[in-house]
N, C-alpha and C positions, 0 to 999 in steps of 0.2 A: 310716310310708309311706316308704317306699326311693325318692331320686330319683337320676337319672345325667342330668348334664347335659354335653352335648359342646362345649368351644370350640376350634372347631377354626379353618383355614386355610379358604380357599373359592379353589378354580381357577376364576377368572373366565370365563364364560359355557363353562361346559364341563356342565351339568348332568349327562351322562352319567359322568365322573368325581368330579362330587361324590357321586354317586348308591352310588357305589361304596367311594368314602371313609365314608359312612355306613352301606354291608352291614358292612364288615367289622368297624367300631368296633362295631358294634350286638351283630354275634354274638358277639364276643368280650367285652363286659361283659355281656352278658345269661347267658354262659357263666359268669363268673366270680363275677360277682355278684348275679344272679336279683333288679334292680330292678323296682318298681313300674312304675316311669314315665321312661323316655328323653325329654329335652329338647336341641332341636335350636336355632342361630342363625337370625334373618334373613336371607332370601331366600338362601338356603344352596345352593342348586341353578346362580344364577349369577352372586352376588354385585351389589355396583352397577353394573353396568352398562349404564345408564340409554339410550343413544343406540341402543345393540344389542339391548335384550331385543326387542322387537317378534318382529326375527329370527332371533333364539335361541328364543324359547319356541314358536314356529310349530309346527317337527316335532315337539315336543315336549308337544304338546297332550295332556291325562291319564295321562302316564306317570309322571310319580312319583307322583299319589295312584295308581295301579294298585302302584306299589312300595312305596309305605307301607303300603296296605292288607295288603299277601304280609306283608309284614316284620313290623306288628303280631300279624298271623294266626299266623305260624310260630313268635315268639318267646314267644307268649302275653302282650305287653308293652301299655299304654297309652304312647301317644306325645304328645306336644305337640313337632308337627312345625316348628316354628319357623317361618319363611312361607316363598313362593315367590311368583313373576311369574307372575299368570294374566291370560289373553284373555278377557274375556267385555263383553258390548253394545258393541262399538268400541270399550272403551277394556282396558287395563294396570293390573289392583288387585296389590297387596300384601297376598298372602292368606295368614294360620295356618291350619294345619289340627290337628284335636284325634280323634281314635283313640285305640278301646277295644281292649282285649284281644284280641276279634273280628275285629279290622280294620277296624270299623264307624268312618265319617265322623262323630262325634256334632256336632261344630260347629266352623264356620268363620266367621272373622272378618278383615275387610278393614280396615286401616289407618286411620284416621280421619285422623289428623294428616298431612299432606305439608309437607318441610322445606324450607321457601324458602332456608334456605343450599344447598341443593344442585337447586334448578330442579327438584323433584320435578313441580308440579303439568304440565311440558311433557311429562313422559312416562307419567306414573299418576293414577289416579281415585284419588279418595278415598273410603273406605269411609262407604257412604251408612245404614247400622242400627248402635242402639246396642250396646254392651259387653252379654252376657249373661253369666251364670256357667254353667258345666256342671259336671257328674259324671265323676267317677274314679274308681272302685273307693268308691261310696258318700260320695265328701269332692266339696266343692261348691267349684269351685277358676273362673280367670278370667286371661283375657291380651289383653296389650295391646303393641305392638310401638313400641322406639325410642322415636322422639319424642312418642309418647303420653305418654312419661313426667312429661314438664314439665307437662301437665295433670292436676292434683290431682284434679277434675271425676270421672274418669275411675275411677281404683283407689277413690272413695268409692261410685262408684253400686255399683261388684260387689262393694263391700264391704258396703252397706244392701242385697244380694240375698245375703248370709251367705257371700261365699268367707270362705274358711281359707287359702287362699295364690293369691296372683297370679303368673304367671309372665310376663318381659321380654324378650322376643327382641329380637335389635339388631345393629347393626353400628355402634357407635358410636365416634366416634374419637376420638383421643389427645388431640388440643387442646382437651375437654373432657371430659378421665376424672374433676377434680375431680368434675362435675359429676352425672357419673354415677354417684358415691358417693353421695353425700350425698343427691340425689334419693331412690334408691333406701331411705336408710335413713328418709329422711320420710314416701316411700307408706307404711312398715312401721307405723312408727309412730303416725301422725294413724290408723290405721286398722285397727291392732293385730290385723296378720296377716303370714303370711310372705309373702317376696319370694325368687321364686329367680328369678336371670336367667343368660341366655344371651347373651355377647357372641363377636363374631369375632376371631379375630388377626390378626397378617399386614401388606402391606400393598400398595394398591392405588391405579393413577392419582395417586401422590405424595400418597394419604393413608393413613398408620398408623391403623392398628386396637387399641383401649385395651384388647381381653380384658377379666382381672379380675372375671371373671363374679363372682356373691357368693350366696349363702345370707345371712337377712336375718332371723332372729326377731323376733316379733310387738311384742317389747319396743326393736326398732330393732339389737341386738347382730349386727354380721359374725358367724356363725358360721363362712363358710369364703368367702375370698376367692384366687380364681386367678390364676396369675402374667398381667402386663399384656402380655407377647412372644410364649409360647409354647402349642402347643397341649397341651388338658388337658380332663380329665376331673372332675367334681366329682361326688361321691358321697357321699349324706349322708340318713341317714333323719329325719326331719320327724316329731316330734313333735305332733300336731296337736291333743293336749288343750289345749297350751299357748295356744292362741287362745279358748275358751273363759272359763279360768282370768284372763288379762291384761285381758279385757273386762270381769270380774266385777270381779276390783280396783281397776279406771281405766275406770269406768262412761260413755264417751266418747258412746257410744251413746246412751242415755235421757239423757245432758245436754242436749242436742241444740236445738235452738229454731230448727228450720227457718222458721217463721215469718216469723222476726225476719231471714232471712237476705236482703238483697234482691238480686235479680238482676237485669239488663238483657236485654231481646234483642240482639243483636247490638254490643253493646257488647264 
């Protein structure tokens, strides 16, 4: 399975411009290299811009799913549209959306985690349903955005629901790019599946953007890590027996003694 993943630059609150930085990158790899599946950043449409999305996303109410859906339609591609700033019940979610081939919306998932380093929870809801896995061209695959990351919680449930790779959209910054390694190669491994993410570059409001997007096999190995400044494309077909095969060897799964495991509420 062919993925192309875009880390690109984001013009702040300009969604119509990001709109357009995403036609052209799209039809020009999809031209060149007839991937499976396009993988988009966090809220790509108008960046952090947390004080002004309200009145950014207003006029803007279902116009880019109306353009991802053309875009998946036309290109014949699955997309994992990386997320956007939606309006819905009075408040501001941080929403992925996931496209078939068709253009069909198969599943959308809202942000769980909001980041108290950045006063998230004054401007966005936090996604109230849990993590599901969906389908891709028949692979059972799951995403989870940013700061999801740091909960382990999270990449285990879609991984006891059989994805084969999770995908990370983010905008995550430079003053913890360690952290977004290493992370990254831990979901892979406690859970021995791949990890492709998608980060922004660039840099905004006096905060640099860490890139370094990565491809992440099952067995924890960077397969392909993108430069941390500039924007880039990663392109890499996924092997996806390899989750099957690494599960069999390092039997993680039937080890397992959830029983034994205890948990708190709200602790």
């Amino acid at each position: 399975m062919k993925i192309a993943s875009y880390q690109m630059d984001i013009v702040p609150g300009n969604p119509a411009k990001n709109r357009e930085k995403i036609k052209m990158w799209a039809e020009q790899i999809c031209k060149e290299q007839q991937p499976d599946i396009l993988v988009l950043p966090e809220m790509w449409t108008t960046a952090y811009t947390l004080p002004t999305l309200e009145v950014t996303i207003k006029p803007d109410k279902d116009v880019t799913e109306l353009f991802l859906e053309e875009l998946a339609r036309k290109l014949n591609v699955n997309i994992v549209a990386g997320s956007i700033a939606v309006e819905e019940d009075g408040g501001i979610y941080n929403r992925s959306y996931i496209l078939n081939r068709n253009g069909e919306i198969i599943y959308t998932y809202d942000k769980i985690h909001l980041v108290p380093m950045l006063d998230e929870h004054l401007y966005l809801k936090g996604g109230r349903s849990s993590v599901q896995v969906f389908e891709l061209d028949g692979r059972k695959m799951g995403i989870i955005i940013c700061y999801d990351l740091r909960f382990p919680e999270l990449v285990r449930s879609l991984a006891l629901q059989g994805a084969e790779v999770v995908f990370v959209v983010a905008e995550w910054p430079m003053a913890r790019a360690n952290h977004w390694e290493v992370l990254q190669q831990a979901r892979a491994i406690e859970n021995q599946l791949f990890v492709v993410s998608c980060n922004r570059v660039g840099t905004y409001d006096e905060v640099e953007f860490a890139g370094s997007s990565m491809v992440i096999n099952p067995w924890g190995d960077i397969v392909h890590k993108a430069s941390s400044t500039s924007e880039e494309t990663i392109s890499i077909s996924l092997k996806l027996d390899e989750v099957s095969r690494i599960r069999k060897d390092v039997p993680v799964f039937s080890s397992r003694v959830p029983k034994l495991y205890v948990t708190r509420n709200n602790a």
